[in-house]
C-alpha positions in Angstrom: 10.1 12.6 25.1 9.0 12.8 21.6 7.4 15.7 19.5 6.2 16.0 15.9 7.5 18.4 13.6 6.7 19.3 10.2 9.7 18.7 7.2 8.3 19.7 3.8 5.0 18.8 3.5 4.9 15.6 5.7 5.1 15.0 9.6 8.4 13.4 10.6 9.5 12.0 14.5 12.2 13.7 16.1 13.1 12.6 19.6 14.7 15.1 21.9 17.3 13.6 23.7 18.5 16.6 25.4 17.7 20.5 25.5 19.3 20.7 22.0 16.9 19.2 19.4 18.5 17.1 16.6 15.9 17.6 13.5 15.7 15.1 11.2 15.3 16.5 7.5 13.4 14.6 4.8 14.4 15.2 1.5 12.6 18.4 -0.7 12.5 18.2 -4.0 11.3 20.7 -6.5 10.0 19.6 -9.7 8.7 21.9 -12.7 5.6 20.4 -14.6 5.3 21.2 -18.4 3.0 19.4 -20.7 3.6 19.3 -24.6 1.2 18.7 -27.0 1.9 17.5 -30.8 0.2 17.6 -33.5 0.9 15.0 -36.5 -0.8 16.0 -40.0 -2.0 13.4 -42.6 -0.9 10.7 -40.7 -2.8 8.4 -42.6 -0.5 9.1 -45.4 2.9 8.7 -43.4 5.6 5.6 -44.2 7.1 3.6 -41.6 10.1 6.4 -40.7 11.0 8.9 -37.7 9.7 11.9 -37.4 10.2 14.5 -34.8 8.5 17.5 -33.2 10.9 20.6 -33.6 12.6 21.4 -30.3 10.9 23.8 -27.9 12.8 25.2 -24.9 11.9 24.2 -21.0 13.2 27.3 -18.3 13.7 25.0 -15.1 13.4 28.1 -12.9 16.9 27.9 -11.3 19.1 30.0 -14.7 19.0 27.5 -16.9 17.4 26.1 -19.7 17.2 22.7 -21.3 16.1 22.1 -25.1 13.7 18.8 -26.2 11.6 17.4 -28.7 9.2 14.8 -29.4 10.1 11.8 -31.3 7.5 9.0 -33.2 8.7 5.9 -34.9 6.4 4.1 -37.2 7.0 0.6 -37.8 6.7 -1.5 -40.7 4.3 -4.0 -38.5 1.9 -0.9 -37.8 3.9 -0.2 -33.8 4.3 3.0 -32.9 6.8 4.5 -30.6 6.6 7.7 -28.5 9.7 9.4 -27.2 11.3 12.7 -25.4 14.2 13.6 -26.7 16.8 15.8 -24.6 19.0 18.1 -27.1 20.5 20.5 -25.2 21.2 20.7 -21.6 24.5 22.0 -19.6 24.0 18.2 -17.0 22.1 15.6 -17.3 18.2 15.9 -16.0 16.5 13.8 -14.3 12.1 13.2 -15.3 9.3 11.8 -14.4 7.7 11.2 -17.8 4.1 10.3 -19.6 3.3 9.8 -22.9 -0.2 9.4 -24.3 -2.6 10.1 -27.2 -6.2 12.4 -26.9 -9.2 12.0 -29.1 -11.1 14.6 -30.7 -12.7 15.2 -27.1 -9.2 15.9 -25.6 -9.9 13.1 -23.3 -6.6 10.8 -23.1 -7.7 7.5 -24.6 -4.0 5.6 -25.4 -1.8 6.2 -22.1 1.6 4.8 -21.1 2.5 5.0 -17.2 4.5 7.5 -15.5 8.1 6.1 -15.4 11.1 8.1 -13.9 14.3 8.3 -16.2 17.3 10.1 -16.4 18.7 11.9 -19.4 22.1 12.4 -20.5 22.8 15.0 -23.1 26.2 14.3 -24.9 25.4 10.2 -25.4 22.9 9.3 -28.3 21.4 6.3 -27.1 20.4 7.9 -23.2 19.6 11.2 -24.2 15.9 9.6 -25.4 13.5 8.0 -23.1 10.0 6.6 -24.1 7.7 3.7 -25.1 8.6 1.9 -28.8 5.0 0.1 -28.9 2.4 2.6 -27.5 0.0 1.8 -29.5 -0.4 1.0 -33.5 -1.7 1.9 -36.8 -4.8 -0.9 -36.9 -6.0 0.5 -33.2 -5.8 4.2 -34.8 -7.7 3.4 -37.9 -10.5 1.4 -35.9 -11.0 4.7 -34.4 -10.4 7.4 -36.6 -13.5 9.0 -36.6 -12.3 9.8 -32.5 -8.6 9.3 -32.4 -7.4 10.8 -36.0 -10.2 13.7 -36.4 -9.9 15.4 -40.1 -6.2 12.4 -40.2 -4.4 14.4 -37.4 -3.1 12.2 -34.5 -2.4 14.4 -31.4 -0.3 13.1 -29.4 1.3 14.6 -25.8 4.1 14.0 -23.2 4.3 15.0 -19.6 7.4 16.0 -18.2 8.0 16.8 -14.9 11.7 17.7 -14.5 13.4 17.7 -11.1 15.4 20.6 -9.6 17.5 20.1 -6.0 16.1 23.1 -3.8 17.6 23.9 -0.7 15.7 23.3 2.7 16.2 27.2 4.1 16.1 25.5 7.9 19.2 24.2 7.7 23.2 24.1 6.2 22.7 20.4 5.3 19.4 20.3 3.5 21.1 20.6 0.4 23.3 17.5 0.5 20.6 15.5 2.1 18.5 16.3 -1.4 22.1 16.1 -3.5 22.1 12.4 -1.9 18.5 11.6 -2.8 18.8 12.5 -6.1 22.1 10.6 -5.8 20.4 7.2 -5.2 17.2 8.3 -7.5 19.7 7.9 -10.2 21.2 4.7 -8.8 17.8 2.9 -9.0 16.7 4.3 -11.8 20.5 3.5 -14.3 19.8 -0.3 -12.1 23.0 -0.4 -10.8 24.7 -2.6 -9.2 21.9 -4.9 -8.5 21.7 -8.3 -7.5 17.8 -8.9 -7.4 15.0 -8.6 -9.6 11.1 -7.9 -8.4 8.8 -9.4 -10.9 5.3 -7.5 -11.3 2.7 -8.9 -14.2 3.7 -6.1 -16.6 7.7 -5.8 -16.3 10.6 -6.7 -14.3 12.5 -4.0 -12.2 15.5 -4.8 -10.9 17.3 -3.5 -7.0 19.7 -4.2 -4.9 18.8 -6.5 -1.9 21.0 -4.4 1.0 19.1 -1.0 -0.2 16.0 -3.0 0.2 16.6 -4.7 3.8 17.5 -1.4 4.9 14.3 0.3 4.4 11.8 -2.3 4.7 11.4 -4.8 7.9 9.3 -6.8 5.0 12.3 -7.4 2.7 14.7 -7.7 5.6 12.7 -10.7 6.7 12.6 -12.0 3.2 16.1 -12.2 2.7 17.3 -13.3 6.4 15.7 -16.7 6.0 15.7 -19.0 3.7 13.3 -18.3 1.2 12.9 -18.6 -1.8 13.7 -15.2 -2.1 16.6 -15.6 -0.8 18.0 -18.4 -2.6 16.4 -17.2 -6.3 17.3 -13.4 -5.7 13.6 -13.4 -7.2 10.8 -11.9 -5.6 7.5 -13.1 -7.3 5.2 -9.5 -6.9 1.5 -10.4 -8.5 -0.6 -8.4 -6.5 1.0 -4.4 -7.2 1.2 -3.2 -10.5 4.6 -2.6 -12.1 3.8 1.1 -12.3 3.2 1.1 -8.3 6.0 -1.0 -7.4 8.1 1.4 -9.3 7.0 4.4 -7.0 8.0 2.0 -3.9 11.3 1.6 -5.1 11.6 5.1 -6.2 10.8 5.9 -2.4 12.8 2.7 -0.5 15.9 4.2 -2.3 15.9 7.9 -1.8 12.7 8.5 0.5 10.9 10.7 -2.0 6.8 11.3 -1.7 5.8 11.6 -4.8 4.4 14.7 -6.4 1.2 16.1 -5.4 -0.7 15.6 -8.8 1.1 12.3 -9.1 0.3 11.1 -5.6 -3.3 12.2 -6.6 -3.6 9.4 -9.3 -2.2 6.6 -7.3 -2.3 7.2 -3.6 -4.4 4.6 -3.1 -2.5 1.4 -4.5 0.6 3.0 -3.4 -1.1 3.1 0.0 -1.6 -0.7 0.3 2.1 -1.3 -1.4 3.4 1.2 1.2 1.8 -0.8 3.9 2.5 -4.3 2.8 6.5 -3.1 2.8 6.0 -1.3 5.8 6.8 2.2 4.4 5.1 4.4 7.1 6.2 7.8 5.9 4.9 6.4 2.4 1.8 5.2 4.0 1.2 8.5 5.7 1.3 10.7 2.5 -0.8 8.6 0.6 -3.6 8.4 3.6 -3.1 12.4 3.3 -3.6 12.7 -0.5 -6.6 10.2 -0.3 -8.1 12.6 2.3 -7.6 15.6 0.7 -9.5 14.4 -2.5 -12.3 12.5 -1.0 -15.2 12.2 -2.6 -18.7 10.5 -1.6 -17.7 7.6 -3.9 -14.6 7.1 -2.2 -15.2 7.7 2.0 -16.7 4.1 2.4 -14.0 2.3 0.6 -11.6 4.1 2.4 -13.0 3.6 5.4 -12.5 -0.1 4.7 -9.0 0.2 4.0 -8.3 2.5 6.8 -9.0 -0.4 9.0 -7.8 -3.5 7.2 -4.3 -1.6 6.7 -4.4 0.1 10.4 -4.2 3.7 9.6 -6.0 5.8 12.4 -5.9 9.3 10.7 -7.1 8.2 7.6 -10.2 6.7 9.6 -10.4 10.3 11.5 -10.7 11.6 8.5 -13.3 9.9 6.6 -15.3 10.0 9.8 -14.7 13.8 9.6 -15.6 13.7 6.0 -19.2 11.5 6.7 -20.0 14.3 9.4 -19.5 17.2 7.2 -21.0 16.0 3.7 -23.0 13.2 3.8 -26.4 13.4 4.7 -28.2 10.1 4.3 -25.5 7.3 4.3 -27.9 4.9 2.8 -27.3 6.3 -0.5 -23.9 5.4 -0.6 -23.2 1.8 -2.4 -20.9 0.6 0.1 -22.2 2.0 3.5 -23.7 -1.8 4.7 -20.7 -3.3 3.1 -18.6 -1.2 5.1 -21.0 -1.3 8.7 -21.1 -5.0 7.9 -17.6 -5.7 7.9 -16.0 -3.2 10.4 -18.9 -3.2 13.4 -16.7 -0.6 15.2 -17.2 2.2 12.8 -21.3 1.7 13.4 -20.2 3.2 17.1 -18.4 5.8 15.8 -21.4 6.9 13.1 -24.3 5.5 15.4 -24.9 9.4 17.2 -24.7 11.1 13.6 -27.6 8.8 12.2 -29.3 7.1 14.4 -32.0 6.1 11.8 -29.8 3.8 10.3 -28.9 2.3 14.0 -30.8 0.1 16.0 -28.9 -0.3 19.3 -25.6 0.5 17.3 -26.4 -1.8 14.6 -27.0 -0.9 11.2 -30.7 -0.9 10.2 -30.3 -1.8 6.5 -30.2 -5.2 4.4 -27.1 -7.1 4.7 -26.1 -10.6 3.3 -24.0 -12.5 6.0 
């Protein structure tokens, strides 16, 4: 007999094999946000050189407290860097971290991704973490009437820094999280790897027996022979090097990302979680897509819910059409969507039967 349970924040399977239940315990990890902004002065007027923030304090919530600061290197060729900086911490910390430039809007108009890192405070050359060509001089001129309003570049870094927290359900749920963070760091510091995954933008490197463990898709890969298998090179040109990084982030230590995060890329992640056959993955993402649906989004969703097999997040787009949309017709991709997944006209035929003709959709659609 099996029975779901709730771990956290996401559904797990337990099975009971006798009256004493064995829970399975995902790891919980606690992460504080911050978000610093920095203001540079006559920038216009600044020499290729280093120049730094001033260090400003972070309280991780748990005693104690950690010290950064911002660094920016101007190059001779015009590049210019963007780095965090740890100063002063009693262990090394481990962040998920974003650098990026606003205009005079505050909108975010030069953005690197989010990349996890870890920083360790008594060695010079890892205690910073960052981009060294985010963007350059000639781009910030072009648009200095937006980007370097009155010659002041602002310029900002995310930093969410992760804490271990203790599942209160049980004596273990500490070391579970102490091992997560444990093979977070592994992945991360690359090592001990003996394959490379090449995306368009970068290379990330793994290590093949990590990866066979956690995916059936990678165990296949490497079991025969492959290319893959011979070349210890797996060719990735269809996910991002910023998503593939999250799916590595996960197939090592089984972390969802955060919810914001998860909010900005559930759903590439959830196609990369499905191609790798990453269910729990899969799962949160479907969950994060339909907790910030939108009428733009609930057609296209719809579609992916049944080209990547994921029943609740069909349920709950056709919970979503039921409650907030009115006339369907109005959205761009309803006859796309009718067109190409006939089963969802059943499902949507009683709700609007104006747009049905013997369950079929009513409306203009090319073959």
């Amino acid at each position: 007999m099996s029975t779901e349970t709730k771990v956290g924040a996401h559904p797990v399977r337990t099975v009971t094999k006798s009256p004493n239940k064995r829970k399975i315990i995902r790891p919980e990890v606690h992460i504080m946000e911050h978000h610093f902004m920095w203001e540079i002065s006559e920038f216009s007027s600044r020499p290729p050189d280093s120049y730094f923030s001033g260090d400003f304090k972070v309280d991780k919530g748990d005693g104690t407290t950690t010290s950064w600061e911002l660094q920016m290197e101007i190059k001779a060729n015009g590049s210019i860097g963007l780095f965090a900086v740890l100063i002063d911490a009693p262990k090394k910390e481990m962040a998920w971290v974003r650098f990026g430039i606003v205009d005079v809007n505050g909108e975010t108009v030069v953005s690197g991704g989010v990349f996890l890192c870890v920083f360790y405070p008594d060695s010079i050359d890892e205690r910073v973490w960052g981009y060294v060509d985010l963007t350059n001089r000639d781009y910030l001129f072009k648009h200095k009437d937006t980007m370097l309003p009155g010659d002041k570049l602002s310029a900002f870094c995310d930093l969410q820094l992760v804490t271990k927290q203790m599942d209160t359900a049980t004596d273990v749920g500490q070391g579970v999280v102490t091992a997560s963070l444990d093979m977070l760091e592994l992945y991360v510091c690359a090592k001990y790897t003996d394959c490379v995954i090449v995306c368009k933008e970068r290379e990330l490197k793994a290590l093949r027996a990590i990866l066979c463990a956690r995916s059936p898709v990678f165990a296949a890969m490497f079991a025969h022979e492959l290319s893959e298998a011979r070349t210890s090179r797996i060719e990735v040109p269809d996910i991002s090097a910023e998503v593939m990084d999250e799916l590595l982030q996960h197939i090592y230590s089984g972390v969802i990302p955060s919810k914001l995060r998860l909010r900005d890329i559930a759903e590439d992640l959830f196609v990369g979680a499905d191609k790798y056959q990453l269910l729990e993955l899969k799962e949160a993402c479907a969950h994060s897509m339909a907790r910030w649906m939108s009428t733009e989004d609930v057609c296209r969703y719809l579609l992916l819910a049944d080209q990547h097999n994921c029943p609740s997040l069909k349920i709950d787009c056709i919970r979503f059409f039921k409650a907030y949309v009115s006339n369907p017709a109005e959205l761009g991709d309803f006859a796309k969507l009718t067109a190409l997944v006939p089963n969802i006209a059943d499902d949507l035929a009683a709700q609007y039967p104006e747009f049905f003709v013997d369950k079929t959709v009513a409306l203009d659609v090319d073959p």
